[in-house]
Structure formats: C-alpha cells, structure tokens
C-alpha positions in Angstrom: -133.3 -98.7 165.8 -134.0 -95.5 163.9 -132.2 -95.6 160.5 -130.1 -92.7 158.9 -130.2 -91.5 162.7 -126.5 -88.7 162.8 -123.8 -91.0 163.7 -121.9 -89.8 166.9 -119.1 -87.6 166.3 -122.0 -84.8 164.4 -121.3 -86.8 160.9 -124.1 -85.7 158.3 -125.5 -89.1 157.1 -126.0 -89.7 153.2 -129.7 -88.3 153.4 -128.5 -85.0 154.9 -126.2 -84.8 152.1 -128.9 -85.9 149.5 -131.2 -83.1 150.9 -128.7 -80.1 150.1 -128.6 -81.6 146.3 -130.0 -79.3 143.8 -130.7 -82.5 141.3 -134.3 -84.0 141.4 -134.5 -87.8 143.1 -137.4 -89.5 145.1 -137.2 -92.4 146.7 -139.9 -94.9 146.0 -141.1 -98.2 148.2 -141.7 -101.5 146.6 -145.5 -100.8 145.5 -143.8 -97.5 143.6 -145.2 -95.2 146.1 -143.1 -92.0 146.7 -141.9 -92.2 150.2 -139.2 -89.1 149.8 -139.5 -86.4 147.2 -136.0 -83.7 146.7 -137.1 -80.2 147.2 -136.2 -79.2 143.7 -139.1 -81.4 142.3 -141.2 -77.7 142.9 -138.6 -76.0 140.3 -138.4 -78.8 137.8 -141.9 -80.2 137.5 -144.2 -78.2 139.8 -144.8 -80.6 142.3 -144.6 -79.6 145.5 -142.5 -82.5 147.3 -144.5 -82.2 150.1 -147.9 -83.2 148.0 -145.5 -85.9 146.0 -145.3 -88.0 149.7 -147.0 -90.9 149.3 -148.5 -90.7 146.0 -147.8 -93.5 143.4 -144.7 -92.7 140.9 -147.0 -92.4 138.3 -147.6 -88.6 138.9 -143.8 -88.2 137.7 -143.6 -91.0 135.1 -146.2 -92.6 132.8 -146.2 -96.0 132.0 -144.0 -95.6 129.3 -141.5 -94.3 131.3 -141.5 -96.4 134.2 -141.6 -99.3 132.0 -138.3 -98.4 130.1 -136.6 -97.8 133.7 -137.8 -101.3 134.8 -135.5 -102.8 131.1 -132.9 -100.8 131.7 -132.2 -101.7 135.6 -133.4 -105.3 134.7 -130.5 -105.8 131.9 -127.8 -103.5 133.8 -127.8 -100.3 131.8 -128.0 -98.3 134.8 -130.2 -95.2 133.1 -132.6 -94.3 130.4 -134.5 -91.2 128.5 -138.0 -91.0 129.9 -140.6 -88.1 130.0 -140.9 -86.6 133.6 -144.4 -85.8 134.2 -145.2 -82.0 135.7 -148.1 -80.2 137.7 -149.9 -77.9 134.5 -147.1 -78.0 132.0 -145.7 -80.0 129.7 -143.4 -83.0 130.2 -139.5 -82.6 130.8 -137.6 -84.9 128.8 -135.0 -86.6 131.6 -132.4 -89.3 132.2 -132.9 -91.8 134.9 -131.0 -93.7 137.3 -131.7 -96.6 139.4 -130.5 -97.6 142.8 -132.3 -101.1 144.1 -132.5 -101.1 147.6 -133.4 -104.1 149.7 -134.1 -104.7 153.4 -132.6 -106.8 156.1 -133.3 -109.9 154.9 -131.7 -109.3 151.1 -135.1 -108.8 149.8 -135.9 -105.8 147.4 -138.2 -102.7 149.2 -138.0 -100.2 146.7 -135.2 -97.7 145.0 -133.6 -94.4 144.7 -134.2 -92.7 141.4 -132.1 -89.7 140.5 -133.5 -87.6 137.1 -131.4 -85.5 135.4 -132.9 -82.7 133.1 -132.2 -83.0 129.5 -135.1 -80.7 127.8 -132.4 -78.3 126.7 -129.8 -80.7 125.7 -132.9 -82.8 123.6 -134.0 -79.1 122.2 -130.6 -78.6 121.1 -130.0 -82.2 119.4 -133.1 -82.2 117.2 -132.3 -78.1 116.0 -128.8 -78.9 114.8 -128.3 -79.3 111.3 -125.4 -80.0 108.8 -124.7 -76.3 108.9 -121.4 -75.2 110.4 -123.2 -71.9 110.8 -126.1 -73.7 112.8 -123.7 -75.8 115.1 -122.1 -72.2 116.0 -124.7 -70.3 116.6 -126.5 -72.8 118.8 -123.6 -73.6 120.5 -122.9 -70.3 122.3 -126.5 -70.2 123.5 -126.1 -73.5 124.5 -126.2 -74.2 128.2 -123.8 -76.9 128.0 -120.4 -77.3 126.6 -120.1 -77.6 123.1 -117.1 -79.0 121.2 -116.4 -79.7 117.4 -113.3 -82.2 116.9 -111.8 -82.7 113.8 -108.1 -84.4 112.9 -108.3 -85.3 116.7 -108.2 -81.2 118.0 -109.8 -79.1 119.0 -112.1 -77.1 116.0 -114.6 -75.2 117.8 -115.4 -74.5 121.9 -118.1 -72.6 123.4 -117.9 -70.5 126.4 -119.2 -73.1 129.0 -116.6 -75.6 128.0 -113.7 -73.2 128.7 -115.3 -72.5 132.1 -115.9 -76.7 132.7 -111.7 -77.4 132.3 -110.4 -73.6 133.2 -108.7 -72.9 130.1 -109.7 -70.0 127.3 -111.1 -70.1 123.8 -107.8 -69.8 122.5 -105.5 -72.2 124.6 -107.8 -74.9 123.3 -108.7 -74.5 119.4 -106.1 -76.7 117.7 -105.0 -78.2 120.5 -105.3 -82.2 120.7 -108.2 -82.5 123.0 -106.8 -85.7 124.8 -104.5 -82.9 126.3 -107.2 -82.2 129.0 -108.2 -86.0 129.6 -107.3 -88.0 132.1 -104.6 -90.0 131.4 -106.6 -93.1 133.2 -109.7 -92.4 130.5 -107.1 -91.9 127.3 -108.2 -95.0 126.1 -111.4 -95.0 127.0 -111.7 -91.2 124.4 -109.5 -92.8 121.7 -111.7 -95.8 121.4 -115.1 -94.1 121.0 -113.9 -91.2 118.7 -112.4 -93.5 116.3 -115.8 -95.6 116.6 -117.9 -92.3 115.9 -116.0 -91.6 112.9 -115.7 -94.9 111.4 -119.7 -94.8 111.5 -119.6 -98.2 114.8 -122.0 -97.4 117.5 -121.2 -95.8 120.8 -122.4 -95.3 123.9 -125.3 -92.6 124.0 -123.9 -91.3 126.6 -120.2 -91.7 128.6 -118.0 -90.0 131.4 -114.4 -89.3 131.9 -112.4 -87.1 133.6 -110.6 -83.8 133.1 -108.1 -82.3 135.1 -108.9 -78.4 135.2 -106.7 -75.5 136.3 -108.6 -74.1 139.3 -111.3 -76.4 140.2 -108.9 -80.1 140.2 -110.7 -83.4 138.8 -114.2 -83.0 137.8 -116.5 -85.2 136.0 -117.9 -84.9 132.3 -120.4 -86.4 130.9 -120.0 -86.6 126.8 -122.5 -87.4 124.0 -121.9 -87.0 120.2 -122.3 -87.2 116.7 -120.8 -87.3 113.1 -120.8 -84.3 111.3 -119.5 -82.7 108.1 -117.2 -80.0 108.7 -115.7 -77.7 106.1 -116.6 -80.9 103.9 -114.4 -83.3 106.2 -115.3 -85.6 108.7 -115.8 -84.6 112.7 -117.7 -84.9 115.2 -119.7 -82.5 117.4 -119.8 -83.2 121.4 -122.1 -82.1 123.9 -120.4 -82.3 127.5 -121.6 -81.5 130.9 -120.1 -81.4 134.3 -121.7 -83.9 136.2 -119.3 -84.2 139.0 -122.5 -83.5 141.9 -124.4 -85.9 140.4 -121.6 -88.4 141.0 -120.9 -87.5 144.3 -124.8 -87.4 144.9 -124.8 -91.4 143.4 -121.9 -92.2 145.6 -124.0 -91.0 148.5 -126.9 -93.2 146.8 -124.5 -96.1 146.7 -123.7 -95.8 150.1 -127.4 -96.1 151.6 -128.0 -99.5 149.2 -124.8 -101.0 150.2 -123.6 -99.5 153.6 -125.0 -99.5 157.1 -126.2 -95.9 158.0 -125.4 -95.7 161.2 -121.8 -97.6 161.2 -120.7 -96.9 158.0 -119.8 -100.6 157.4 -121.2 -102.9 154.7 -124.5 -104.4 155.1 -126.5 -107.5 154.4 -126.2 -106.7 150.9 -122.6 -106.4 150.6 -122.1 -109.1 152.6 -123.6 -111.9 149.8 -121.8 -110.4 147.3 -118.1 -110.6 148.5 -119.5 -114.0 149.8 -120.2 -115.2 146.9 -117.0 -114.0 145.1 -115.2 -115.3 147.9 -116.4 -118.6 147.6 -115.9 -119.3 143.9 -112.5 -117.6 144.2 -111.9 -120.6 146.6 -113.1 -123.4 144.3 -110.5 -121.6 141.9 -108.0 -121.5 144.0 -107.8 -124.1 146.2 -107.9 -121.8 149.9 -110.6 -120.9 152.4 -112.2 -118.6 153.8 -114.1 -118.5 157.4 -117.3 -116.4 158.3 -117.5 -114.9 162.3 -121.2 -114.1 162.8 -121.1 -111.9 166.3 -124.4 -111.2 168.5 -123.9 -108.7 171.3 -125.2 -109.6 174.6 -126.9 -107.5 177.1 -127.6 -104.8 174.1 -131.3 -104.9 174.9 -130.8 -104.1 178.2 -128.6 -101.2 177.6 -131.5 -99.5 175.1 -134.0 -100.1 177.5 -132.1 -98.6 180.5 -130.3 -95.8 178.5 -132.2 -95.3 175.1 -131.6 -96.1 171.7 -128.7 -93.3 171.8 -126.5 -95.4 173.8 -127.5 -98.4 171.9 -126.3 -96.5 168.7 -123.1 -95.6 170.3 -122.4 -98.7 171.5 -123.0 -100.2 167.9 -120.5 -97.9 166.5 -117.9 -98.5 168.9 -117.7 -102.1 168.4 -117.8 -101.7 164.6 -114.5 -99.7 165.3 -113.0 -102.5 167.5 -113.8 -105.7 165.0 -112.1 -103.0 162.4 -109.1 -102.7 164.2 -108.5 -106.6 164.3 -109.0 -107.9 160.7 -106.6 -107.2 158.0 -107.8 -105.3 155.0 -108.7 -108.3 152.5 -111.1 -109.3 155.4 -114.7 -107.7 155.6 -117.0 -106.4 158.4 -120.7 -106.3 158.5 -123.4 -105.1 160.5 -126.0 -107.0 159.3 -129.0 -105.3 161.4 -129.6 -104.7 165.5 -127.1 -105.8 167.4 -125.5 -108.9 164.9 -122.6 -108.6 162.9 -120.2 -110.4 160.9 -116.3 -111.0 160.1 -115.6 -112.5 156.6 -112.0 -113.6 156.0 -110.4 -114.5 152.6 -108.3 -115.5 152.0 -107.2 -118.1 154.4 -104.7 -121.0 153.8 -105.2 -123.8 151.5 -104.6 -126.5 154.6 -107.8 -127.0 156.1 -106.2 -127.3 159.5 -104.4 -123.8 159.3 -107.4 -122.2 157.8 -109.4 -123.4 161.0 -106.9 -122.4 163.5 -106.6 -118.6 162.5 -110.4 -118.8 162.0 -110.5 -119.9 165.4 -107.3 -117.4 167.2 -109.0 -114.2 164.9 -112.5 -115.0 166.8 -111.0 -115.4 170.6 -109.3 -112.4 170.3 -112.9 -110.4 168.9 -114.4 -111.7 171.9 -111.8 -110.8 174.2 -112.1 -107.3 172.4 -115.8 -106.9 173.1 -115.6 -107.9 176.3 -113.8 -104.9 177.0 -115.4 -102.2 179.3 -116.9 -99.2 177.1 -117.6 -96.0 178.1 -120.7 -93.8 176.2 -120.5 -90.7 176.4 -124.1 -89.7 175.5 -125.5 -85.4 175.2 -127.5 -83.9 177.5 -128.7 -80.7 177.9 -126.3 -80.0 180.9 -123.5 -81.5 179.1 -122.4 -85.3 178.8 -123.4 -88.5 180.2 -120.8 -91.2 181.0 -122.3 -94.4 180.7 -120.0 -97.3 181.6 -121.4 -100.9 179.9 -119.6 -104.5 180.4 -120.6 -106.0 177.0 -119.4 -109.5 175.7 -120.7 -111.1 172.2 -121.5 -115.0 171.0 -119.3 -116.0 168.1 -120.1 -118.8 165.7 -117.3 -119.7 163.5 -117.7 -121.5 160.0 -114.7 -122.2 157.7 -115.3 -122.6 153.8 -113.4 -124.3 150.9 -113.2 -125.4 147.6 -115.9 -128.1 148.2 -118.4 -125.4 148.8 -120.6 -123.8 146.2 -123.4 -121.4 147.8 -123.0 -118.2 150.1 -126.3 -118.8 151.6 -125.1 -121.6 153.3 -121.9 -120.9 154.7 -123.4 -117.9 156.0 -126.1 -120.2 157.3 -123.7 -122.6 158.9 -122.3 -119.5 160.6 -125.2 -118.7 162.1 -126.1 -121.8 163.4 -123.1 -121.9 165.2 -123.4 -118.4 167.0 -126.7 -119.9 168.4 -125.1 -123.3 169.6 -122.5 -121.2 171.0 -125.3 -119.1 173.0 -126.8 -122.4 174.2 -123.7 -124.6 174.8 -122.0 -121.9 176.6 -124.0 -118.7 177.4 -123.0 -115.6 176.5 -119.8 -114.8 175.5 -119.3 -118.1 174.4 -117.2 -119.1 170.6 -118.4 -122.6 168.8 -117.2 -123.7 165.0 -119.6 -124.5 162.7 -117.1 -125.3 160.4 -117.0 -128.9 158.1 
C-alpha cells in the first residue's frame, strides 16, 4: 500500500501540506540519509533539494550540530541552536526540531527535522548593548518584534510587533502587556517575567498566544533578557510569529503518530494509550479490552480492482468502527488490512467488562460484514464496485493484574488468529484471562 497516497474525498495529505511550507525541513532515514529535502533549502543554504536527496545529513549539519540534536531529542527538549551548513557561504545559525518516526513494527526509521533561521535574531542578540539608544535603534531595523517591558507595561514596541497583534505604536506603550495575552497563557507570562527580573533562569525560548484584532489567535514565540532602563530594571523581548511553523509541526505530528491514509492513530499511538490505559487500571481497579480486526478477502479485492479500491475500502471501514465506539475508546489502523479497537474504561467486574467487550465486538463484525459500495475515478467517470467484506475479531480484556501493553496487545492478537482457525473468516474468539 502506497503511503501518503490523497485520501478519497480529494483531501491534501500532511506532505502536500508540508510541501507549500516556506520553512526549511528534510526528512532523514535511520542511517541520517536525506530522503526528502523542502524546496526552500535553495534560498536558505544553497542546496538545491533536488542534489540534497540521498546524501548523508552531514552536508546540512556538522558533527557538532547533529550531535547536540541527538541530547536534546534524547532528554526531551524538543529543539536546539545548531549551525546549518550551506553550498559556498557561510553557516546559518538555526533552531532545530525533532520528530522520531518509527515503522510498523514500533521500531525507529528515521525523523522529520524542521530548522528555523535565527542568523538575524543571533546578529541582533550579540550587537545589543546596555544602551537605551542601541536597543532603539536596532530595534526598528530589526526583522522581528521588539518589546521593552518595564513596571509590567509596555516601554518600547517596534513596528513589526504592532503588525504581529494589530494594534498601533501608541495603543500599546504603557499599556500592561498581559492585555494582549491569552488569558490561558497569563500564568505562564507572569511566571517567567517575574523569574527574568529576579535574575532565576528561564526558558531560552517560549510560546503563548495573542489574540489580535484582524488576524484572530496566532502564535508567538518570545525570548529575553534583563536590561537597565532609564537606570531601572526591565527586560527586553524578542518575539516572532511562529503560528506556520506550528501548524507545519502539527502536520509533522500527524505523519509520526497518525495513519496517512485513514487519518486514525497508528502503531505508535496505539502503545502509548495502551500503556496509560493499563496502569490507569492497576490504579483504579477497572479494565479495559483490546479488539484486534483483520479484514478478509482484502487481497483479493487489490488484486482484482487495484490498490485504489483497497484504499477506499480501508477508509470506509475506519469510518464504520468510528461510528460504534464511544469517544474514551480508540481506533487504530495498525498497517494493511489489521486494525484495532481499544476500550477504557470498562467496568471494574470482570464479568461485565467481558460481556461489553464481547456485545462491542459482534456488533463490529456485523458492521463489516455489511455490503460496501467503491466508487472508484476513471477517466469516463466512476466505477461502482460492490465488495461483501467480513473481518476476524480477537477479543482480550485487561485488568489491574496486568502490567505490560505488549502483551495484552499480544494476547489480542493471538486470539484474532484462533478465531481465523477455529471459525474461518468472520469469526470472534476472546483471548481474554
């Protein structure tokens, strides 16, 4: 099956979306080969992306560099300052983020980096003195907003942050500059500007939300330091709008953790919630079950109709096991034509926990038994393609006395393949203790 394939319905999947992104990211295998390169590696470092395909990640970041990005994924930092490497010019000073991605089987093959230019931003930091002159007359060259805050207002604002929140020069001096915040991220600006004057660390770099006038809720990102101004204490703030990147990381997010083609979680997702799941129930004294689903007759319908159908057919029985779980429950396609149902909570009476276990996975296979009809594109117009499908259910149930994911979802499995033998296709068996 071809992955990141258009879902039906003419859906642009999260690469299409990454593609029209005017930020720099690369996507790089487990052996740090580049196996996709942005366009907008050309304008930023002078690679062509094209002549960046296949090449080891080295021709962007030095040892140094990569090195520093393995620390801060490894200990959960999320990003770092590294030096991006270019074609005949100098490095470009950048922050980095890391996506892990893994394959089918929950091992990792490779990430998604995303590299943010901060050569301007680093050029700026290391010209600004304690001169109140200096701080304003870089800050209106500045390509970034630029904010002095003193007595918790507003003391000074360049052009570009009046254009990031929609409001003029003078609506904001002397104004209290939580007045822009949003309210969910009051706390979260209180905290670190009373740590940046009192001399505690901060965060090098943090983001919050402003409600503007014209454009609604972007995204800032904020850095800072302490500064002496008109002999008192304040601090200067360097923000940007960074609301693409974070739509551009949520599309990242969604190809490590979501299935491309069905939108649901994958693999991945899957052993996390499992996990929670399962010491939420040694907590709390009730279960949870795990469905794992295998279509039947799904090679048969690729080989007669093509992969397209197959696709289609995958999607609409994502939307049917949807529509019969509640919204605590989970469903994954972990891969082909298998899927799974995880439901938590279920009641703390083994007995009742088995029974809806047991009712929830009947009515999935009535469900899928149901007659679909594919409705695949063709150059004269539309196929119908009528299928009779029917799936194998196994059905585990786990409790407090449990302690690994791995092998509940094992003992799930097992069961969907005693089902297939016991009873043929179509066929439900419990795997439960």
């Amino acid at each position: 099956m071809t992955e990141h394939r258009t879902p039906p319905g003419g859906a642009l999947p999260p690469l299409a979306l990454l593609a029209r992104s005017h930020e720099l990211w690369w996507q790089e295998d487990a052996h740090g080969h580049l196996l996709q390169v942005s366009p907008s590696a050309q304008h930023l470092c002078g690679w062509p992306a094209d002549a960046l395909r296949g090449a080891p990640v080295r021709q962007l970041l030095d040892d140094a560099a990569r090195q520093a990005l393995h620390v801060a994924s490894a200990h959960g930092l999320g990003t770092c300052r590294a030096a991006l490497l270019g074609l005949d010019q100098p490095p470009r000073a950048v922050e980095l983020t890391a996506q892990p991605l893994f394959d089918a089987q929950g091992q990792p093959d490779g990430r998604w980096v995303l590299a943010r230019d901060l050569t301007e931003q680093v050029q700026l930091e290391s010209r600004l003195k304690h001169s109140e002159r200096r701080y304003l007359e870089q800050g209106e060259t500045a390509s970034e907003g630029v904010a002095v805050v003193q007595d918790w207002r507003f003391k000074f604002v360049n052009r570009h942050l009046c254009e990031f929140v929609g409001m003029t020069e003078q609506e904001l001096l002397g104004q209290p500059f939580i007045d822009v915040i949003h309210e969910d991220d009051h706390e979260l600006l209180k905290t670190n500007h009373r740590k940046r004057l009192s001399g505690e660390p901060v965060p090098t770099r943090y983001e919050y939300r402003v409600r503007t006038r014209t454009r609604g809720l972007r995204w800032l990102e904020m850095s800072g330091s302490l500064i002496d101004w008109q002999g008192r204490p304040a601090t200067i703030n360097y923000i940007n709008d960074v609301t693409a990147r974070k739509d551009m990381e949520a599309q990242v997010h969604q190809l490590a953790f979501l299935d491309a083609l069905t939108g649901l979680p994958n693999r991945r997702l899957l052993e996390d919630r499992l996990r929670m799941a399962v010491a939420q129930s040694g907590r709390t004294g009730l279960h949870g079950a795990v469905l794992f689903l295998d279509l039947d007759r799904f090679k048969a319908l690729n080989d007669t109709h093509g992969h397209a159908a197959g696709d289609l057919l995958l999607v609409a029985v994502a939307q049917r096991l949807q529509a019969l779980v509640r919204a605590s429950d989970t469903v994954v396609r972990l891969g082909g034509d298998e899927f799974v149902v995880m439901l938590s909570p279920l009641p703390a009476q083994s007995q009742d926990a088995h029974h809806q276990a047991e009712r929830l996975a009947d009515k999935l296979r009535h469900a899928l038994a149901e007659p679909y009809e594919l409705l695949l594109p063709e150059d004269a117009g539309v196929q119908r393609v009528q299928h009779q499908g029917a799936a194998s259910v196994g059905v585990t149930v786990f409790g407090p006395q449990d302690r690994h994911a791995e092998a509940v979802l094992q003992r799930a499995d097992q069961a969907m393949y005693r089902a297939k033998a016991a009873r043929g296709p179509g066929a439900a068996v419990s795997g439960s203790r």
